[in-house]
C-alpha positions as CSV (number, residue, x, y, z in Angstrom):
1,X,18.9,42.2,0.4
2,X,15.9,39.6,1.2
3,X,16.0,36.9,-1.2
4,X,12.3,34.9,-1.1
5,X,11.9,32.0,-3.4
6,X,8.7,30.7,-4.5
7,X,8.0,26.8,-5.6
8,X,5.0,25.7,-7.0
9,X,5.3,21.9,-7.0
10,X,4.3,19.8,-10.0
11,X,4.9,15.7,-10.6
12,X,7.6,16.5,-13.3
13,X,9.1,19.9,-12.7
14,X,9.0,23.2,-10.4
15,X,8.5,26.4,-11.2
16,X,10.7,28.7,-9.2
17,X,10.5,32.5,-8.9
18,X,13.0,34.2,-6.8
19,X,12.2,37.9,-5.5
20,X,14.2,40.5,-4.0
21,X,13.5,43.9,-2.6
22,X,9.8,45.4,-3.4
23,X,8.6,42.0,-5.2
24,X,11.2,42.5,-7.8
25,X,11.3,39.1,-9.9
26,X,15.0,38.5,-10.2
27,X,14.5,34.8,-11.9
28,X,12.3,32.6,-12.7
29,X,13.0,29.3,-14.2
30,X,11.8,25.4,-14.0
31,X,13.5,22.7,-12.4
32,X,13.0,18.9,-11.9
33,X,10.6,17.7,-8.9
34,X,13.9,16.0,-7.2
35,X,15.1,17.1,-3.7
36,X,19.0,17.2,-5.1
37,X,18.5,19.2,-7.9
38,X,16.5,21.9,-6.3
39,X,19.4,21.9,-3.4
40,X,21.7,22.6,-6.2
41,X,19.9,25.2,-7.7
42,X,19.3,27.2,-4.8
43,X,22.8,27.1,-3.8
44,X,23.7,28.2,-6.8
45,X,22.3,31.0,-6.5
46,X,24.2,34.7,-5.4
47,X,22.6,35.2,-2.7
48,X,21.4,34.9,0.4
49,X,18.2,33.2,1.1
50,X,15.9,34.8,3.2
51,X,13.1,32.0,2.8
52,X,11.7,29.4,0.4
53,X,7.9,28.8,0.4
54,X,5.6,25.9,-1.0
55,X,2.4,25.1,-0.6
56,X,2.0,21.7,1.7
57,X,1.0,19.0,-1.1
58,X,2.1,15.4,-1.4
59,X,5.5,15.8,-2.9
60,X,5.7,19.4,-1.1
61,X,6.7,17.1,2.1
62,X,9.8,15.0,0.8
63,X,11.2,17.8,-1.0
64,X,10.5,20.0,2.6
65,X,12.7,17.3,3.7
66,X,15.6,17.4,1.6
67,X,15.7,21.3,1.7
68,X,15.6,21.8,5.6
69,X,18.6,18.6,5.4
70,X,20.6,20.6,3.3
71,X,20.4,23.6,5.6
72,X,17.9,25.8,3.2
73,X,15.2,28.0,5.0
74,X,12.1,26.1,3.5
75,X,8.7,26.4,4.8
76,X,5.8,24.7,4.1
77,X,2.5,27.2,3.0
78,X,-1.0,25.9,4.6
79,X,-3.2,25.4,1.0
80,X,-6.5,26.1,1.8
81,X,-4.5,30.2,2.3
82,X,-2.4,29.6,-1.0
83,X,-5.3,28.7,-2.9
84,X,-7.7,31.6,-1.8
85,X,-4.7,34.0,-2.5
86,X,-3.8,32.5,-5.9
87,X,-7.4,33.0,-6.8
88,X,-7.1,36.2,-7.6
89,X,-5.0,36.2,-10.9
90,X,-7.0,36.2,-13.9
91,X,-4.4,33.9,-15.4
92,X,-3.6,30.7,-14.0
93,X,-0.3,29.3,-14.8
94,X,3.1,27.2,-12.8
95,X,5.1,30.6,-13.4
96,X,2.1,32.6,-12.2
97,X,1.9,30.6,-8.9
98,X,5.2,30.2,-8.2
99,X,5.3,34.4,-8.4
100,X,2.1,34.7,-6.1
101,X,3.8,31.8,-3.6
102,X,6.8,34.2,-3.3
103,X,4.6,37.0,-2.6
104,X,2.7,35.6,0.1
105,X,6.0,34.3,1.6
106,X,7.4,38.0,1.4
107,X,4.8,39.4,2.8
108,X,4.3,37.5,5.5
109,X,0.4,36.5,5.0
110,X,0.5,32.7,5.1
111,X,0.4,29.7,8.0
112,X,3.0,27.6,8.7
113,X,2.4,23.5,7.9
114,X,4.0,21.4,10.1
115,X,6.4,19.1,8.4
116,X,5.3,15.5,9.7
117,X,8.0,12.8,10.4
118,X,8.8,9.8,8.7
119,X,7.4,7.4,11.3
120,X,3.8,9.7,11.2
121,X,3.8,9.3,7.8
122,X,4.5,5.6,7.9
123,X,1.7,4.8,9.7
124,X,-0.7,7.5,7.5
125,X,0.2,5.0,4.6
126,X,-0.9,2.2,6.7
127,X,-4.3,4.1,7.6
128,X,-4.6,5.4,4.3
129,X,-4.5,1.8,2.8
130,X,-6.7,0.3,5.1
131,X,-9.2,3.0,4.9
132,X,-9.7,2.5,0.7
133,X,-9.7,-1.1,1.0
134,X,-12.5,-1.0,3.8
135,X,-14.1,1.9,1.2
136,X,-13.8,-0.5,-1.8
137,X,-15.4,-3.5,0.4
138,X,-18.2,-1.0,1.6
139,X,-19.2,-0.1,-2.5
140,X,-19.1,-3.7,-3.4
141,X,-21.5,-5.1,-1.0
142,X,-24.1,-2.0,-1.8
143,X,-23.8,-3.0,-5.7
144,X,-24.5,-6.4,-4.9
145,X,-27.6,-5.1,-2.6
146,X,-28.4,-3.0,-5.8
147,X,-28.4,-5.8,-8.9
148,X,-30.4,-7.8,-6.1
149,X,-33.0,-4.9,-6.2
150,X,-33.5,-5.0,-9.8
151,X,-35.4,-8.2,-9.3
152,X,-37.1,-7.2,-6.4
153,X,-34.6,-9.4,-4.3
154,X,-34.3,-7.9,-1.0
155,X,-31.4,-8.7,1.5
156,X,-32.0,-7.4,4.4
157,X,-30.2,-7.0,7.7
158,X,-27.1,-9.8,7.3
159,X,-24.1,-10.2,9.5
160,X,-20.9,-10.0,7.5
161,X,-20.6,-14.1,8.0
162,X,-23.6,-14.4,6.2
163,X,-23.4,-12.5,3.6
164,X,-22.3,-14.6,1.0
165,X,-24.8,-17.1,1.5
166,X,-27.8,-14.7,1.9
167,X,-26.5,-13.6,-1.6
168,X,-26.3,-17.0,-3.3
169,X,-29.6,-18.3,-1.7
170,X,-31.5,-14.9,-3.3
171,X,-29.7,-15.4,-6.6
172,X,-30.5,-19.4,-6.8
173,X,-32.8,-20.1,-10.0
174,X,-31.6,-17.2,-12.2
175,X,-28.3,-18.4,-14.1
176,X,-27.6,-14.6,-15.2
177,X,-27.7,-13.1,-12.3
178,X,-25.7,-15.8,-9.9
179,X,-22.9,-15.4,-12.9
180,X,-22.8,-11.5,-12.6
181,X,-22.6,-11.9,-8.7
182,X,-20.1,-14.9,-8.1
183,X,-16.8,-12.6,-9.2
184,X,-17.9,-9.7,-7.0
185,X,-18.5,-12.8,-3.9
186,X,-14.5,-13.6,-4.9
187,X,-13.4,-10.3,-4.7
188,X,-15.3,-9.2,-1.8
189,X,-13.7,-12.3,-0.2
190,X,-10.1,-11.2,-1.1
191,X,-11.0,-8.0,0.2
192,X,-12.0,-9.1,3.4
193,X,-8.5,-11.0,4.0
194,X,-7.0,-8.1,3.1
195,X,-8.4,-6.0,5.6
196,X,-8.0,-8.4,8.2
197,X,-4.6,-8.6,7.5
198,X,-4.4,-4.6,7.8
199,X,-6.5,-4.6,11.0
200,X,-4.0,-6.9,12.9
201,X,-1.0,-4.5,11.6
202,X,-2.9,-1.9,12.9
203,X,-3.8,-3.3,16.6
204,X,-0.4,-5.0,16.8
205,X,1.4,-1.5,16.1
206,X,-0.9,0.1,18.8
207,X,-0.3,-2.4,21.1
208,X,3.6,-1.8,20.8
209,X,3.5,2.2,20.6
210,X,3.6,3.6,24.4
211,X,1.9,6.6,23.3
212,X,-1.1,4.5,21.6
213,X,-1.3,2.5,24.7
214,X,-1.6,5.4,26.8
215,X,-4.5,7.0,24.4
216,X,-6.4,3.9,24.9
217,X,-6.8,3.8,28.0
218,X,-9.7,6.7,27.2
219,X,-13.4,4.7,26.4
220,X,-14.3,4.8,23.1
221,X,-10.3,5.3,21.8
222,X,-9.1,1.8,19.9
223,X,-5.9,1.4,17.8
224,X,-7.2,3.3,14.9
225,X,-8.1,6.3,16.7
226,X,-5.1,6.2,18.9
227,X,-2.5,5.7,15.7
228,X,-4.9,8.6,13.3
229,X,-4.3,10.9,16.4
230,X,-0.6,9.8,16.9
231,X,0.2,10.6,13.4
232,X,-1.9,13.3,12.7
233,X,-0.4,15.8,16.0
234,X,2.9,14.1,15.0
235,X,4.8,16.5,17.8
236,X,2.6,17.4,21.0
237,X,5.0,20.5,21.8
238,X,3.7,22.2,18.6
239,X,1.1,23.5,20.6
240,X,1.3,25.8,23.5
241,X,-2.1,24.7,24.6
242,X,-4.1,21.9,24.2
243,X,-7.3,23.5,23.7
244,X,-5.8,25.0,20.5
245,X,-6.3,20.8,18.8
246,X,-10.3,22.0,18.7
247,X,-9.7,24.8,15.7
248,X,-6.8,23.2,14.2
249,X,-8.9,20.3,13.5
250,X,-11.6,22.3,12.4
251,X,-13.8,21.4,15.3
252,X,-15.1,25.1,16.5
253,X,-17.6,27.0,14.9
254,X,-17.2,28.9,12.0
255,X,-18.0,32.9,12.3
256,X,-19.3,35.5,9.1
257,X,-19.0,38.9,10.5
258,X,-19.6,42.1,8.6
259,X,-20.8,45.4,10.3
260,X,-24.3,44.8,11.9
261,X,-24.0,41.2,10.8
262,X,-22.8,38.3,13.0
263,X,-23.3,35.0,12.3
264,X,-21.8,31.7,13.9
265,X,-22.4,28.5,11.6
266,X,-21.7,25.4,11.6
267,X,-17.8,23.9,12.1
268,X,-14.9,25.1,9.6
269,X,-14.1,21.7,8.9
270,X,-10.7,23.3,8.4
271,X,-7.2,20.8,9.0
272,X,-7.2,17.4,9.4
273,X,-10.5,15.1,7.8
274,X,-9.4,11.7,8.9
275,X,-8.4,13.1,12.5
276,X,-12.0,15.0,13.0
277,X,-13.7,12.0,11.3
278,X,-11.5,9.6,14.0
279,X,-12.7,11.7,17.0
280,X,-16.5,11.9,16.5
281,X,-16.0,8.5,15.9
282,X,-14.9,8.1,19.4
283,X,-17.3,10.5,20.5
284,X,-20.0,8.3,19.4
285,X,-18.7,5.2,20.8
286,X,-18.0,6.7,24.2
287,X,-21.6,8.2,24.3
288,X,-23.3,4.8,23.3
289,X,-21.2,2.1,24.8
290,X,-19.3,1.9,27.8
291,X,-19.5,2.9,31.5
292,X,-20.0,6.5,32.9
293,X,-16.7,9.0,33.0
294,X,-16.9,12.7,33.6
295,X,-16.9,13.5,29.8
296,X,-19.4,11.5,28.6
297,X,-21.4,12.8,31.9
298,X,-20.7,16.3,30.3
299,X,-21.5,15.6,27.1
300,X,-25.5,13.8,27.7
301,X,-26.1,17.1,29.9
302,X,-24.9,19.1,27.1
303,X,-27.2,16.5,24.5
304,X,-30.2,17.9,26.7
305,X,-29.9,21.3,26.3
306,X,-28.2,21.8,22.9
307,X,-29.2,18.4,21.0
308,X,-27.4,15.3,20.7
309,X,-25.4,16.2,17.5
310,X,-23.8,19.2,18.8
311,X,-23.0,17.7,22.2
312,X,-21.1,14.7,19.6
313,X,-19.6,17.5,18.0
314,X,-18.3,19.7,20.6
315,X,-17.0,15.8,22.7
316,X,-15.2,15.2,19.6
317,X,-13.3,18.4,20.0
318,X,-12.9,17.8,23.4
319,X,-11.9,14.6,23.5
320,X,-8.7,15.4,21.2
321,X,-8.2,18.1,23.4
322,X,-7.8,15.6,26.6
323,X,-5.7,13.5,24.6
324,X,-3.6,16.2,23.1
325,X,-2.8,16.6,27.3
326,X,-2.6,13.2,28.6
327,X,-0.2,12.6,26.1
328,X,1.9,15.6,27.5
329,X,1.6,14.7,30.9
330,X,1.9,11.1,30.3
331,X,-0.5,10.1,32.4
332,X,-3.8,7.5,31.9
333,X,-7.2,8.6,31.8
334,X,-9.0,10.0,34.7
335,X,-12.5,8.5,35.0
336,X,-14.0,11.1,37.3
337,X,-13.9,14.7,37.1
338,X,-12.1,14.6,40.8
339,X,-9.2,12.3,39.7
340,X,-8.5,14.8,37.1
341,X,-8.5,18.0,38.7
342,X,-6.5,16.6,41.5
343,X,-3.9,15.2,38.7
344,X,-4.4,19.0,37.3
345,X,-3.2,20.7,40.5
346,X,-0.3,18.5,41.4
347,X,1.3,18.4,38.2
């Protein structure tokens, strides 16, 4: 008999339904959120298991870990398809979704999630952090531009050196106002050597990482981009081709199709955020700055004909489909489209 086992993940405790032939619940019960437990459990149980599903999460990862260690079938469930499944019950509740995770799992109608290594999500923590201190910094200095507004105290363009003083010179004369702004100037100040400190971890663990260094050497790919890709793909041999990074990173368009009707919109925005928001970064820097290569010659005669957001767009997804391959190859970027298709045909 097929044993599938459905886990829907909470802080605390997980619900657990186990199924057997036809979708027949054979038990359902809560356990606690802790790798060992849930090993225990399971192999408790007087059966055979045939898989065990939950929907990729947070904790969905380290418990992933500590199944697949203890030699359990565990799979990770893509959300955005758990979600849009789960949907349909009128009633939503842990039991409920740990029955409907067991479902999908039996029969069949889910994606995979790839399970990403320690080391990958090391350095997402690293880029995470980085990223909401830089995001905190960002909202400061736009309050500080707005309380200067109120009384009609306009900044201006200001380098980041600058700013402080631009501040205290427009706030001079009112005693309110300077008081309301010199804690925000302290923290802002903090902030800054914080993300200093968190931009030379990141350049120094580039500049070590073989992989990043061989990224880099594409225009408009730094130590950010090259890590955000690194950890994001995790394992380049999860993908038979490299032109399969595009949709995965919800780069392509998105299609509505229904009878007569056929529409192609904008991109599905589907997978990775910080990885698509990392490439058309690097799309716009290797279209603005920089010397001439053969993708950015492709992309300003694609800018002519289509416009110059979709050409960024569709360089974006091209660009991580190059690196996707130069980092199976192993081989540098190939500044003219010659150099590459000669690299092509010998490999």
């Amino acid at each position: 008999m097929d044993i599938f086992i459905g886990l829907d993940v909470s802080l605390a405790s997980t619900a657990v339904c186990v199924l057997g032939d036809r979708g027949k619940i054979l038990k359902e019960t809560d356990v606690a959120s802790e790798p060992e437990v849930l090993v225990s459990f399971l192999k408790a149980l007087p059966c055979e298991i045939t898989g065990i599903g939950l929907e990729a999460g947070p904790l969905s990862q380290w418990l992933h870990k500590g199944l697949t260690e203890a030699g359990l079938p565990a799979i990770l469930m893509e959300t955005r398809q758990v979600k849009a499944a789960l949907k349909a019950s009128p009633i939503k509740t842990d039991r409920r979704d740990a029955q409907g995770i067991a479902h999908l799992l039996q029969m069949g109608w889910f994606s995979a999630v790839h399970c990403k290594s320690v080391p990958a999500q090391e350095t997402r923590v690293l880029l995470t952090a980085r990223k909401a201190i830089q995001k905190v910094l960002i909202q400061l200095e736009l309050s500080v531009r707005g309380v200067l507004r109120n009384f009609g105290l306009k900044m201006g363009p200001v380098s980041k050196g600058r700013y402080d003083q631009r501040v205290r010179d427009l706030a001079a004369g009112n005693t309110v106002l300077k008081a309301a702004i010199e804690p925000i100037l302290r923290a802002r100040a903090e902030l800054r050597r914080e993300l200093a400190g968190f931009e030379k971890m990141v350049r120094d663990q580039a500049k070590i990482d073989p992989i990043c260094r061989l990224l880099m050497t594409m225009p408009g790919v730094g130590a950010v981009v090259a890590l955000t890709v690194k950890a994001a793909i995790d394992d380049p041999t999860r993908f038979k081709r490299s032109r399969d990074v595009g949709p995965w990173v919800g780069l392509t368009p998105g299609r509505d199709e229904s009878g007569e009707r056929s529409i192609v919109g904008a991109i599905t925005k589907v997978g990775d955020a910080g990885l698509r928001a990392a490439l058309y970064q690097a799309a716009n820097v290797m279209l603005h700055h920089g010397g001439p290569n053969w993708l950015k010659s492709w992309a300003l005669r694609l800018a002519e004909r289509r416009g110059k957001r979709r050409a960024t767009v569709a360089l974006a997804r091209r660009i991580g489909v190059v690196l996707h391959r130069m980092w199976v190859d192993g081989t540098g970027f190939r500044f003219t489209r010659d150099e590459a298709m000669a690299l092509r045909q010998n490999a």
